[in-house]
C-alpha positions, 0 to 999 in steps of 0.5 A: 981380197981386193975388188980385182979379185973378187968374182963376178956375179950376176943377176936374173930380176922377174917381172910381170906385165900388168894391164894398167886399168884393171892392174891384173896380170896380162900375157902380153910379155912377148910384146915387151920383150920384142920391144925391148931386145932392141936395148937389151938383146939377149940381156931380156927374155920371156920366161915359163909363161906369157905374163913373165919379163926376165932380164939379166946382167952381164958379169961383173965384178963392181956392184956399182956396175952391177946397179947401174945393169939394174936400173937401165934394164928396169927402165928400158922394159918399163918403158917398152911396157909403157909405150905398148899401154902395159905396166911391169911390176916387181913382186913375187906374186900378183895383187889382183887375180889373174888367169888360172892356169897362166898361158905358158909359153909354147914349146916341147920343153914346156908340154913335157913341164905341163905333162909332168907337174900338171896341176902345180902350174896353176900358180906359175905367177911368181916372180924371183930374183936369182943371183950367180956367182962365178965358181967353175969348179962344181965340186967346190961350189956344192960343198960353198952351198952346205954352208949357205943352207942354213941362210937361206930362211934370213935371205928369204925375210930380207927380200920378202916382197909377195903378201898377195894372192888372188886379190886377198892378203896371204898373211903371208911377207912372201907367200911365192915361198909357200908356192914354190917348195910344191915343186918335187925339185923346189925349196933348200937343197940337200947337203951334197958330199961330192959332185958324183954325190949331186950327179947322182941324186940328179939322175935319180930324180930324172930316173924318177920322172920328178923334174924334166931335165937338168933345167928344172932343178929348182933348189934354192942354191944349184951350180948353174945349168949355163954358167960356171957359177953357183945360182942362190934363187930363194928370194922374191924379186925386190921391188926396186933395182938398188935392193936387188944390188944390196942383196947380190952384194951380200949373197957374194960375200956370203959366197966368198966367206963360205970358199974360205971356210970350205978352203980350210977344211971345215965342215958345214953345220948339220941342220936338219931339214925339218928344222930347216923347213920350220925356219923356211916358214917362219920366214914366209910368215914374218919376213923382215918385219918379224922374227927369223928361226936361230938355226944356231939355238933353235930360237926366233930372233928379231930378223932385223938384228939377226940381218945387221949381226950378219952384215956386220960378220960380213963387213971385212969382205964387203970392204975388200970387194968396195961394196960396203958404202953401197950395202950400208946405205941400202940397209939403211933405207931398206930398215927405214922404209921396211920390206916390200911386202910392208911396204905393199900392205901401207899402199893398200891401207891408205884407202882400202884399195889393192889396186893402190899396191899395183899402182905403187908397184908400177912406180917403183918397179921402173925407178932407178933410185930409192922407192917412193913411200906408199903414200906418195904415189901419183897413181889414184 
């Protein structure tokens, strides 16, 4: 396959608008995103609360383009954020505490989610990183998704960014992912046979009352209610743009291996869900800095050599798509500098202070390039 070839992807980054003295959450999102559509039009948007700032790229097939999309819309929100006296902040949950229940944004669509999950949108201050890749036929997508299940946990400790909550360390790399599965219709997807199989599960989980509509199907792999594409949503949203690259670019070729397998004949691997659900947590726990379940043995693994093993398997594809100069060299400084999540905890162990994760996460959500290590903040 050569990059002509190679199906465009997309990607949807969350962040929250933060109050740069008390660096709590605010819900101030609207003012950012008024400010920002101006640059942006509809590449920028509000999400399910007011303290949520959604952006999103247009298709592409180059991840080069797919960065350089990234890295302006990261700039032009920070700066709209900055001019209004607010801040952004990429991590999959806040630092400090913020309001409880967090201010969701008016509409009928959102009484009738409130009536429905009630209590669970108390913790709505998440933030993840969603990545779309074309494949129109939805039949064909789902049976792609079988043999991505079993990635899932790996995918969850590469982007794990989420150590905080409610101004205490969770013990937590991604504790969004300790979260986000309280939702009925939440964490790993079902292994689908057919389309008329998904539809019908569908139906039987609205017939149920167990999602709204549609649109709050939230598994972590789901064909697109919008797009012709198949949505991965299991990471935590990366704290800089070049990680969001590396990670769509991975999660394509991933995408693209798996048609392969799927255009000849094979069937995905049965893993069950509870050793799945096992697999999920120790991903939550560890993250890049610990051990991942083997879904292959049954064994914990070393997450950093089980994510070079799989970039590896990947290289063929990653070359044929022109991707694997950028992917190397982000693994590379993403091994080097360790995940957000470390990368947030050094910030705070420097003096004590969880205001200096905030003030990290402040710089390096708006940069374009590589993160600054903690310890070279100019925020005091």
């Amino acid at each position: 396959m050569s990059t002509a070839t190679a199906p465009p992807f997309g990607v949807e980054e969350e962040f929250l608008v933060v109050d740069p003295v008390t660096r709590s959450v605010t819900p101030q999102a609207d003012t950012v995103v008024r400010a920002a559509r101006a640059r942006l039009g509809a590449g920028v948007s509000g999400e399910i609360t007011k303290l949520h700032v959604e952006t999103r790229t247009e298709p592409t097939t180059s991840v080069t383009e797919l960065l350089a999309q990234l890295t302006e819309a990261r700039r032009v929100v920070a700066g709209c954020a900055e001019n209004a006296g607010l801040r952004l902040v990429a991590t999959g949950t806040p630092v400090l505490p913020g309001p409880v229940p967090p201010p969701v944004t008016e509409g009928p669509r959102q009484d009738r989610g409130t009536a429905t999950f009630r209590g669970l949108h108390d913790e709505l201050a998440i933030c993840a990183l969603h990545v779309h890749v074309e494949l129109p036929d939805r039949e064909r997508a789902l049976l792609i998704s079988n043999h991505l299940r079993g990635h899932l946990p790996l995918l969850l400790a590469l982007t794990a960014n989420s150590p905080y909550w409610d101004g205490r360390d969770s013990g937590y790399a991604s504790w969004r992912t300790m979260i986000w599965p309280r939702w009925p219709v939440a964490g790993p997807p079902p292994t689908f046979t057919s389309l008329a199989h998904y539809e019908q599960i569908v139906e039987t989980l609205l017939t149920a009352g167990a999602t709204v509509d549609t649109g709050t199907i939230f598994w972590d792999i789901r064909p697109s209610v919008q797009h012709p594409t198949l949505e991965i949503r299991v990471a935590d949203v990366p704290v800089t743009a070049p990680e969001s690259a590396l990670y769509a670019a991975l999660v394509r070729a991933m995408v693209v291996r798996a048609a392969e397998a799927v255009d000849r004949g094979e069937e995905a691997a049965d893993i069950p869900a509870e050793l799945l659900r096992v697999a999920y947590w120790r991903a939550a726990r560890d993250g890049l800095e610990g051990d991942v379940l083997d879904l292959r043995t049954g064994r914990p693994a070393p997450t950093r050599d089980v994510v070079a093993d799989l970039v590896r398997s990947l290289l063929p594809v990653l070359r044929d798509h022109g991707d694997d100069k950028l992917v190397l060299a982000e693994l590379d400084r993403l091994l080097d500098a360790g995940s957000g999540a470390a990368r947030q905890r050094a910030a705070v162990a420097r003096r004590g202070r969880l205001t200096d994760a905030v003030d990290y996460l402040i710089e390096a959500t708006a940069l374009g390039a590589v993160a600054p290590t903690p310890n070279e903040s100019t925020f005091t």
